[in-house]
N, C-alpha and C positions, 0 to 999 in steps of 0.2 A: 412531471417526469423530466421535462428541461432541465430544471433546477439538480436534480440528482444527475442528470447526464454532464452537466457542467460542473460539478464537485466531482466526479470521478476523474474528468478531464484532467482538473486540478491535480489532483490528488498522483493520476497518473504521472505529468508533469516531475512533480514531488518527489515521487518513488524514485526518479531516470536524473535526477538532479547531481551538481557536483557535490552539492552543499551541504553536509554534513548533518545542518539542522535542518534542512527543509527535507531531507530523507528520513530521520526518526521522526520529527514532527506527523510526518504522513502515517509512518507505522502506527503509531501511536492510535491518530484520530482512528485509521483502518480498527485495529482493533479492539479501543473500546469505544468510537461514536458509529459507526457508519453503517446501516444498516447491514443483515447478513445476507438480504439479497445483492444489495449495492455489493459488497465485495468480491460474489465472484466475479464479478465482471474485471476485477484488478487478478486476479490468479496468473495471469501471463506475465506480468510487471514483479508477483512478487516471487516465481519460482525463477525468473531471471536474476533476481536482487538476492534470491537464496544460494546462486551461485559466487556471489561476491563472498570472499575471506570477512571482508568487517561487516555485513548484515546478513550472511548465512543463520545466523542462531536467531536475529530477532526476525527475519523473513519468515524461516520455517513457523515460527509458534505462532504469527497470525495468521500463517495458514493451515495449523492444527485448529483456529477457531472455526473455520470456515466448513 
């Protein structure tokens, strides 16, 4: 469970980043690696990220997976 708490961490990280690729990179893995327990645990990171203009559209659709 470490191991997943620390790849969320990351991932969290990812999602709040400035960097353009480390933000889709993170969308990305969210929605097709990361388990579907492990993601809700990101839901607060990505309905914040669904407020952004430039990752509103790809926010909301990982969080239609969820």
């Amino acid at each position: 469970m470490h191991q997943a708490e620390d790849r969320i961490a990351l991932l969290r990280q990812a999602l709040r980043s400035r960097d353009a690729w480390q933000v889709s990179a993170a969308l990305r893995y969210v929605a097709e690696t990361l388990a579907p327990e492990h993601r809700a645990a990101l839901v607060p990171d990505l309905v914040e990220l669904s407020a952004s203009p430039l990752w509103a559209s790809d926010a909301r659709q990982v969080l239609e997976r969820i």
